[in-house]
Structures are given as C-alpha cells and as structure tokens.
N, C-alpha and C positions, 0 to 999 in steps of 0.2 A: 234587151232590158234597158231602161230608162235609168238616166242619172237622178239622184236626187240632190236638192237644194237647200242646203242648213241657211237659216240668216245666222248673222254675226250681229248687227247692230244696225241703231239710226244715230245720225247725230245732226245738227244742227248749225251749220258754220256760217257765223258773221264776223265777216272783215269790213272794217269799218275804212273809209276813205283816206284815212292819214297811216292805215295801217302798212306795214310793209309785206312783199310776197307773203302767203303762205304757201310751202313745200313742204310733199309729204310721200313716204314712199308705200304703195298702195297696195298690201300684200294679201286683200281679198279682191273677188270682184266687186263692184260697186254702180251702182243708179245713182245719177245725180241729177236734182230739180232745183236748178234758179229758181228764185222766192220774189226777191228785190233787188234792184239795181243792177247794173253793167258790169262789166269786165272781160277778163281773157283765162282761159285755160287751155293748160299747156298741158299734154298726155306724152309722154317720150319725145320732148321737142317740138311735138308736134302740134299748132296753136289754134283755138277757134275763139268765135266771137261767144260770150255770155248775155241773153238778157234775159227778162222774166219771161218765165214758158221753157227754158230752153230745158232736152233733155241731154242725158249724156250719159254711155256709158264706159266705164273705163277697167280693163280686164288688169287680172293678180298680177304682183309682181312688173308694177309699173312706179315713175316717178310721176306724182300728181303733181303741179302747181297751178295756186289762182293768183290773180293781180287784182282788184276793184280798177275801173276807172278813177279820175279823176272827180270829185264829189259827190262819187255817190258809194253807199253801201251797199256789199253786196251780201245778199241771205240765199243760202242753200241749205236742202237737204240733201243728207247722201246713207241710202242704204247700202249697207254691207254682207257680201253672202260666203259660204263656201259651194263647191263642187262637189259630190263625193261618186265618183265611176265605177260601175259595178266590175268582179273583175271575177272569174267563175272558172277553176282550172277541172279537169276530168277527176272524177272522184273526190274532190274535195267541196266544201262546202260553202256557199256563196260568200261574198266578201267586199266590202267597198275599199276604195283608196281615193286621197284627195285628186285630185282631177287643177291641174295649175293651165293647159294651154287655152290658147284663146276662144272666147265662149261667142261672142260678138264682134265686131269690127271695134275699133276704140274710137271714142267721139261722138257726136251728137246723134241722136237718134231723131228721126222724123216721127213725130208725134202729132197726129190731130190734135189732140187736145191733154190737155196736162192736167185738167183739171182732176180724174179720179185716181190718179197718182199722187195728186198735191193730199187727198182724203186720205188714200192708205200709207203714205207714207206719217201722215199725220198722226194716225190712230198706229200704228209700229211705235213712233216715238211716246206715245200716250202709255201705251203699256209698258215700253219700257220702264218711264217713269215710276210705274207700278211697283215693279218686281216682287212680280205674282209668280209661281208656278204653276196658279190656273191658267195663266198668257199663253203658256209657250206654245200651244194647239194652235191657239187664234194667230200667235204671232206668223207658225209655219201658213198658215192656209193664206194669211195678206200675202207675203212675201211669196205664195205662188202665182196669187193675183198678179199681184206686179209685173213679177215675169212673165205671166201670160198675154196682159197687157201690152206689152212689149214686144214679145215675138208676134203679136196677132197685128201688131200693127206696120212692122217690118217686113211683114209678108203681103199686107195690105198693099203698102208703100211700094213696094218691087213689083207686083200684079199690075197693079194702077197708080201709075201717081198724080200725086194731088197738085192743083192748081196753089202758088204758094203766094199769100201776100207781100205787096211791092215792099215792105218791109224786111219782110225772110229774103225777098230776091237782094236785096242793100245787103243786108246782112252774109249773108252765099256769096255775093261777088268779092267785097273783101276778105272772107275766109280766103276766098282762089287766091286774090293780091297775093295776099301774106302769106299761102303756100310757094307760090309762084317766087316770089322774094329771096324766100329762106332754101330755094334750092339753085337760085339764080343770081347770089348776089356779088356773085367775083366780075356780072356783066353790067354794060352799060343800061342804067334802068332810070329812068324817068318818070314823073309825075303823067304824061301826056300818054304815054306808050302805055301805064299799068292802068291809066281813065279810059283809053281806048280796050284794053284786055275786060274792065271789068263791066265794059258797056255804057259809060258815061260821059258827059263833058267833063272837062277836066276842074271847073271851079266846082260844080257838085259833086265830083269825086272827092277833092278835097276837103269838102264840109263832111261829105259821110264818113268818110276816111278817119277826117279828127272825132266826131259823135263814136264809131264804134270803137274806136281803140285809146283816145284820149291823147293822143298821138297824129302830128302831122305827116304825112307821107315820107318828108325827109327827114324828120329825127327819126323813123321807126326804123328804116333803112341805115342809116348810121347808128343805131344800136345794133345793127344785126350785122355789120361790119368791125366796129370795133371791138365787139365779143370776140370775133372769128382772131382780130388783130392779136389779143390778148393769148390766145392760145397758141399761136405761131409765134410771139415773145417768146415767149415763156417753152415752149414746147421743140423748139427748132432752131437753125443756122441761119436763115434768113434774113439779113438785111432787109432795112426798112421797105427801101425801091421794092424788094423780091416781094415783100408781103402787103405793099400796098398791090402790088397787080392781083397778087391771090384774094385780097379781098373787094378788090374793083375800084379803088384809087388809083388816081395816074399815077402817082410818086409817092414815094416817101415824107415829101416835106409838106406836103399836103395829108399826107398820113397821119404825120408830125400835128398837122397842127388841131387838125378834127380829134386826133385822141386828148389831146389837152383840155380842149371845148368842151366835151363830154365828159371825160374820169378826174378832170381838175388838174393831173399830172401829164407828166412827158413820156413816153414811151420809155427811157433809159430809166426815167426816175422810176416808173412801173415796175419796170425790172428786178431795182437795184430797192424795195420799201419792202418790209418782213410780210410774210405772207401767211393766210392764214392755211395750213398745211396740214392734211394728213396723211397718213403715211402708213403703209401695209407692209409687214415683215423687217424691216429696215430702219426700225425709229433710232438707233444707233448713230445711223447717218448724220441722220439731222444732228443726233445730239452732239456729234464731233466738230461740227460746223457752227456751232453757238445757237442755232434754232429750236424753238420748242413748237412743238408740232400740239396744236388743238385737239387733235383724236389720232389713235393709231391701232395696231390690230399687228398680232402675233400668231403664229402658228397653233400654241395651245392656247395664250391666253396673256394676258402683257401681266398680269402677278407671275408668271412663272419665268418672267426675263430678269432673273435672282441678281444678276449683277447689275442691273439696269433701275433695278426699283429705287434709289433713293431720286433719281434724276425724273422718273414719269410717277412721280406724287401729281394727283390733280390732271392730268392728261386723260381722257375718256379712250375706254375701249370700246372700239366699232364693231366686235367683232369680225365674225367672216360669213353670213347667210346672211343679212341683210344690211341696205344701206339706209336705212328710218334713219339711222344713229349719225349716221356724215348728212343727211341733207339738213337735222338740225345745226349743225357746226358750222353750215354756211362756208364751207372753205373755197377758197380762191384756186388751190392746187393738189391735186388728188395723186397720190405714188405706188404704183402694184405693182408686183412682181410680174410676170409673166404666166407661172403656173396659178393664180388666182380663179382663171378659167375667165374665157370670153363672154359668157352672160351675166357674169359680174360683173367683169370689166365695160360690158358695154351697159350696163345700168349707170356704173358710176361716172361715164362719160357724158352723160346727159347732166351731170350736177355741174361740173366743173373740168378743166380741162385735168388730164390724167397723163400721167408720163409711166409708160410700163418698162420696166425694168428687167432684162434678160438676165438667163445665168450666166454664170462665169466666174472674172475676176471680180472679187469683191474690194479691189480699190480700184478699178476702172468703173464702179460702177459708182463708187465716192466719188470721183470726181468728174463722170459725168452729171450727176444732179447738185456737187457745188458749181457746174458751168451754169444751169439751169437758173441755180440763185444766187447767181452774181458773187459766191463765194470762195474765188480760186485762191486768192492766197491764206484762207481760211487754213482750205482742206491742204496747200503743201504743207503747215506749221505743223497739221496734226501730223501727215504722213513723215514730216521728220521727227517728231516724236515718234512714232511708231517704228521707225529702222532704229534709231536708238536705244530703244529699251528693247527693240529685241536681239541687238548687239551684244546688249547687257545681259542676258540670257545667255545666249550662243556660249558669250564668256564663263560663265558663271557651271554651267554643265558642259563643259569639257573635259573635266576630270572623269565624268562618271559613261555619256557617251562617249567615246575615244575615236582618233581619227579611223576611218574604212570602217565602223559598225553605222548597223544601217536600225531605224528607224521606222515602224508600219505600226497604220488607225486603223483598227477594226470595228466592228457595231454585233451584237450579238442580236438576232433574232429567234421567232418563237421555236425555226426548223434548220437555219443556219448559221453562217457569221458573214459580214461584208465585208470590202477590203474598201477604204474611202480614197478620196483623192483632196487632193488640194482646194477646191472650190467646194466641198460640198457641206460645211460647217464642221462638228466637230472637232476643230481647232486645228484641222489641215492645212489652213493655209500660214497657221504661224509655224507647224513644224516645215512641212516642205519649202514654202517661199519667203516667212519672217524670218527665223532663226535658220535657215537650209541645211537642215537635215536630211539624209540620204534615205530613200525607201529602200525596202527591199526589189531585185532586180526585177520578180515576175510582174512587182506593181509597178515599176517604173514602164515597163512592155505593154502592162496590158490595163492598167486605171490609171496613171498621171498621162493628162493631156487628153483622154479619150474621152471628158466629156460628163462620164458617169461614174457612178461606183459599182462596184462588181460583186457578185452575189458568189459565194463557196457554199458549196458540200463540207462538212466536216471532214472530209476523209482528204480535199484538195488543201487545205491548211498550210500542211507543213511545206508546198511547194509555194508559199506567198508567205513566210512565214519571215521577221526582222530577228537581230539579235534583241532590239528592244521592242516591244509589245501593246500598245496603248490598247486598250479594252474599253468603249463605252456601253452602257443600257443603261434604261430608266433602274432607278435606285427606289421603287417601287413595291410595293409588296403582289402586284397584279404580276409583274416579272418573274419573280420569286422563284416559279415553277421549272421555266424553260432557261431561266437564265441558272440555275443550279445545275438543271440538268444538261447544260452545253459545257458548263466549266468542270464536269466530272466525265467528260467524255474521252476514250484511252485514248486518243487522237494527240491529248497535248503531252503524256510521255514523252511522246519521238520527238518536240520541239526544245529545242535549246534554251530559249526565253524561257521557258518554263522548268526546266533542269535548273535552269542557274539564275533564277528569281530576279529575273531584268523584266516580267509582265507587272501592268501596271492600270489601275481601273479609275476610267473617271463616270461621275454621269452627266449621263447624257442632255438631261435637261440643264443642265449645267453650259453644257460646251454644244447645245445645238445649233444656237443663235451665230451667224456669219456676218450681222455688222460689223464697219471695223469698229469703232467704241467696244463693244464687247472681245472682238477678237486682241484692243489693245491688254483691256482688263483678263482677259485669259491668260497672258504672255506669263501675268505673275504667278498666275496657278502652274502652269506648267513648270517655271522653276520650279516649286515649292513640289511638285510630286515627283519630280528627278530627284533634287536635293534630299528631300525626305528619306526614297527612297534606299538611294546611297550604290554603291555597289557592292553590295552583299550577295554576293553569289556561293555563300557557302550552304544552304540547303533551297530545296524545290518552293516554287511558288506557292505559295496559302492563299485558297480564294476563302474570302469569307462575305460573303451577300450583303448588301446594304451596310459594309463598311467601307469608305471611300480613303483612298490613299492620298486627298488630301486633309 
C-alpha cells in the first residue's frame, strides 16, 4: 500500500541582503526553489551553495537555516507536506499514521530543469491566496506533481547522469571545499591544498570561492574554528593551548588573538559577558546565580513552577517537542538534562552549543554550570545561604522530630507507592542531605545512594516504613480516584505513622522541581508542615484529599 502526501503550505521567503540569518525548525517535509539571488543553506550543519535554479529538499524535524550573500537578495519558495503510512493490523480496519523518517536524502536535488516547478509551485501559492475549498482537490493533485517531478528525476539522475554546466561544476566543487573543511578543520588546511582538492588554480579558486559564499577562504575557515572555539569555552576544561590544537591553531595566543579579530572580544572576556541562555528543567539554577535565562522549559510546564513564578514573568516557554521556540531566541548556550532524550538533544545541538546535564547531586550540578558561567563565587554565597537556612529548620523542628526517629518520602501512584531518595526532587534532598534527617533503615539499604527510587507493593510498606511519613501526589482531581483509594488501604493500620498521626501530605507539583532556588524556597514549606503539624499523636491520621498540610 502506498503512502499518501497531504501538502501543508507554500510560502514565499525573501531575505533581503542587510537581513540577518533566517532559522527555522523544519517540522514537515519541505521542496525548496531559489527564485533570486545567492546564498547558503544550512540543513542539520550541513551547508550548500544557493543560487537561482537550485532545488532542495529538506526532511521533517530538521533545523533549516539561510544566509543571503553579500548584496544580493535571496527569493524562495518552499513547499510544505506531510507523510501519512498506511498501517493495517489482522482484522482491524485500515489506518494511516504520520510517517516522520526520512523520505529523501536532505539537500539539493539534481534537477534538469526548475522551470515546471517554479509553475506549480506558483499556482499552490496562487490558490492558497484563495482560500477556496474548491482548491483543495487541485491543491492535492499539484503537490503530487511536484513530487513526482522530483522522484522521476532522481531516478533519472542515478540511471544516467547528466553532463553539468562549468557553473554547477564551480558550484559542486565548493559545496566539497566546505564539506571537506567542516569535517577537517582541527587539520592543517590551506588555500592551495583545498584549490588543488576542488580542481583549480589557486587564484581562481579564490575568486569563486569569495562569488559563492561571499566569504574569502580564510575568513570562512576561521568562522568555522572559532565557533568550534566558543563551544570548548564554554562547554569544557580546556586551556586555551588545549583548544587551539582542537580546533587547528598552533597556540593559544594565536587562538587569543583570531578570536578577538572575529567576535570583537577576548576569549576570557567571552567567557566571563551574560549569555543569552536557555535552560531545560533547571531554570532555578540560573535563577540562584543572578541569570535570567531568555527561554526555558519545565517538566509540566514553567506556570506550574508555583514557587518560581514571580522570578520567570516574561521568560518564554520552549516547551519540550519542539525547538521552532529556542532557534527563535537565538541563544548563545543551550542546558538539558540528560533524560531529555538524544534526538532532542541532538536537534538542539546544531542551534548552539548545549551542556547536558546528569542526574544526581543537585548542587554538584549548581556548581558545575556556575563553573560554565564564570559564576563560582555566585553560587558558594547562594550554597551558604542554603546550609544556613537549613540549619534554621534542623533547629526549628527538633522538638517535634526527636533525636533516633527517622524520617521517609514516599509518592503515591495509580497501583502503588514509592520510596524516594535524595536526588530525586521531592524535597529529598533538603530532608536527607539540607536538614539531615535520618531515613528509615530499609531505605537507607535499598534507595539512598542507589541511584533510583523504588517502587512497593502496598503490602511491602510497613517494611520501609519512617516514624514520620511524607506523602506526595498531585492534588488533583484526575488523582482523586487512586490516591483515595491507596490512602484507605488496611495496610496503614499496622504503621505506626499512621497510629500516631506523624503522616504528612504535600503536593506534588509543589515539591517536584529539584533546582536548588526551589529546593532553597521548599526548606520554608517544610518547616511550616512540621511545625503545623505539631506532635499530636493522640488519635490516627485523617487523610482528606486535596487538602494540603500546608
């Protein structure tokens, strides 16, 4: 069975010559027809020459960028499609689903001739202009055209190919160059050596060289080094000396001085000037370090980081399925976690350099990313506020935990309950390592230090069970169901916490977030639902749903 092909759109892009990059993150398939003028398009890093004629294809879930040359404007069209794959299971009844992998190669396509593509892509944007519902027949049957245009000539092209004008060959040879460059540029590379690779003298290499790219051989080479330099800044331990060999300078002091020539700054100064930042999971960080990060992105959603909202007024959320929203923001320095997932993270690596962040301790990881921003004595001012006030705590409920009671974070879900550890939010890390409170033993053995948190049966409970109780779940009305029916379970009869009403409930959205900034701002909730509390253990715990013990 055949896939079929929805179109999405046409649109008509002019970047005019004073204009700056356009980036775009590309999340249909797309045909693209230079109109007018020169330039570069860049597909996942990946760069070619633009002129009139040229075509291009670029598959979903890619980062687009164009550049115009130097005085000229550049006009394209770019048609937009979806995929949708048939998908037919035994006895059930046919089905499509969208179809995301790759359809074509990404990049230019060999086309004899551009012309009846420059007509339907024309007449697409003609009806669009419409918006007719009579179109949308005529729109699908262009837009099969297209493609068929396309594949008939790509099959053409590989059968026999075609003899290509000394032009397409100028143009082909420094595509190679500038592949050849961008995978070779930590080596010794020359004007004579890449004239000699692309089959030319070296002074007519030169002139075609500056004509395709607007760009002399050695600036475009030293753009493509001191990128690389800016990310080993910023990104690593390396000494100057160490990163000028990584990106194919002799030295450092020559490192030193080409990066000034270029970015107008010093490599330290680079370092050490505010950056335009976004930030995945962790905007806390930053906020503890005096930085306001441009865009950032939360697990649910950055309004639901309840104690963080007065501080990200005007901060855009990036969400987490697509990067359209950071390649607008143009940021200098990209920060994800680790569970992010690698085709995120490698989409977002192509925008700007990205520092992934492991689990763990959540102030080793503060203050590996103030090492990053030049922020070390920032983050110790904060981190001694943070032992302080949670000193002030420690103090403050000692009355009510008493020395040798111990202490355990649970999570209720739809079928069990978790036992948490210190690293996993929750406010673990201010009970076990801010304020150090003692877990109970089975969690000290079998969740602190291990890494993860640990998953119970209702019936294992009472063997992980603290004399005090922390209880989270969403305070929810979607909850409602399971978390009623896990707190009426006879299981918490036999627990002591619950005999003598030392259980205690916070939510969860509340106390998810494991920055420190939030984890400082937790310290005070936690007082306040000890203290509250009290130590009343004269009758059995009252659960009552969706009312929070702070």
């Amino acid at each position: 069975m055949r896939m079929l092909y929805s179109y999405k759109q046409v649109q008509q892009l002019t970047l005019l010559a004073a204009d700056d990059r356009y980036r775009h993150w590309n999340e249909a398939y797309s045909v693209l027809l230079a109109v007018e003028g020169k330039g570069e398009l860049s597909i996942n890093g990946d760069k070619a020459i633009i002129q009139p004629g040229s075509v291009f294809f670029c598959n979903a879930d890619r980062v687009l960028e164009l550049k115009s040359a130097p005085h000229e404007d550049l006009v394209l069209y770019v048609v937009s499609f979806h995929i949708m794959q048939p998908e037919h299971a035994p006895g059930e009844p046919l089905a499509y689903r969208e179809h995301r992998a790759p359809w074509l190669s990404d990049g230019e396509l060999s086309v004899s001739s551009s012309y009846r593509l420059s007509v339907v892509m024309k007449e697409l944007k003609s009806m669009d202009e419409e918006q007719s519902q009579n179109t949308e027949l005529a729109r699908e049957m262009l837009l099969y055209e297209l493609l068929q245009l396309i594949q008939e000539q790509e099959e053409l092209t590989a059968a026999n190919p075609v003899q290509s004008s000394d032009h397409d060959q100028s143009t082909h040879a420094i595509q190679a160059v500038i592949s050849h460059m961008l995978h070779h540029y930590r080596e010794e590379l020359t004007r004579d050596a890449m004239a000699q690779l692309a089959g030319f003298h070296p002074r007519f290499f030169s002139k075609i060289f500056k004509d395709e790219t607007g760009s002399s051989f050695s600036e475009y080479l030293a753009a493509i080094r001191i990128g690389k330099a800016k990310e080993q800044l910023l990104l690593s331990d390396n000494n100057l000396d160490q990163i000028a060999s990584n990106v194919g300078y002799s030295n450092g002091l020559y490192l030193s001085r080409k990066f000034k020539q270029i970015t107008g700054v010093s490599p330290k100064s680079y370092i050490q000037k505010p950056k335009r930042v976004v930030i995945y999971d962790w905007v806390g960080n930053l906020l503890a370090l005096g930085v306001r990060p441009v865009g950032a992105s939360y697990f649910y959603s950055l309004e639901l980081l309840h104690l963080l909202k007065d501080e990200l007024v005007d901060v855009v959320d990036v969400g987490r399925t697509s990067i359209e929203a950071v390649i607008g923001l143009e940021p200098e320095l990209i920060i994800v976690p680790k569970w992010l997932g690698s085709a995120m993270i490698g989409q977002l690596q192509k925008v700007a350099p990205t520092l992934i962040v492991p689990y763990g301790n959540p102030f080793e990881r503060f203050r590996h990313l103030a090492h990053t921003l030049d922020k070390r004595k920032e983050a110790e001012l904060f981190v001694s506020r943070y032992k302080q006030r949670a000193a002030e705590v420690k103090e403050a409920i000692s009355g009510i935990v008493l020395p040798g009671e111990t202490v355990g974070l649970y999570e209720l879900a739809p079928n069990s309950i978790w036992a948490f550890n210190e690293f996993h939010g929750r406010g673990g890390y201010n009970l076990y390592r801010g304020i150090g409170l003692t877990p109970p033993l089975m969690v000290q053995q079998h969740v602190i230090g291990k890494g993860m948190i640990r998953e119970l049966a209702m019936e294992q409970l009472p063997s992980y069970a603290a004399d005090h109780m922390i209880i989270s779940y969403p305070f929810t009305t979607e909850s409602a169901e399971y978390v009623n029916r896990l707190m009426q379970h006879e299981v918490w009869n036999s627990i002591a916490a619950f005999q003598h009403n030392r259980v205690y409930f916070i939510d969860r959205r509340v106390f998810h977030p494991n920055d420190v900034y939030s984890l400082f701002k937790q310290l005070e909730l936690q007082r306040q639902l000890f203290i509250s509390h009290g130590r009343d253990d004269s009758r059995p715990c009252i659960f009552v749903h969706e009312t929070s013990d702070l």
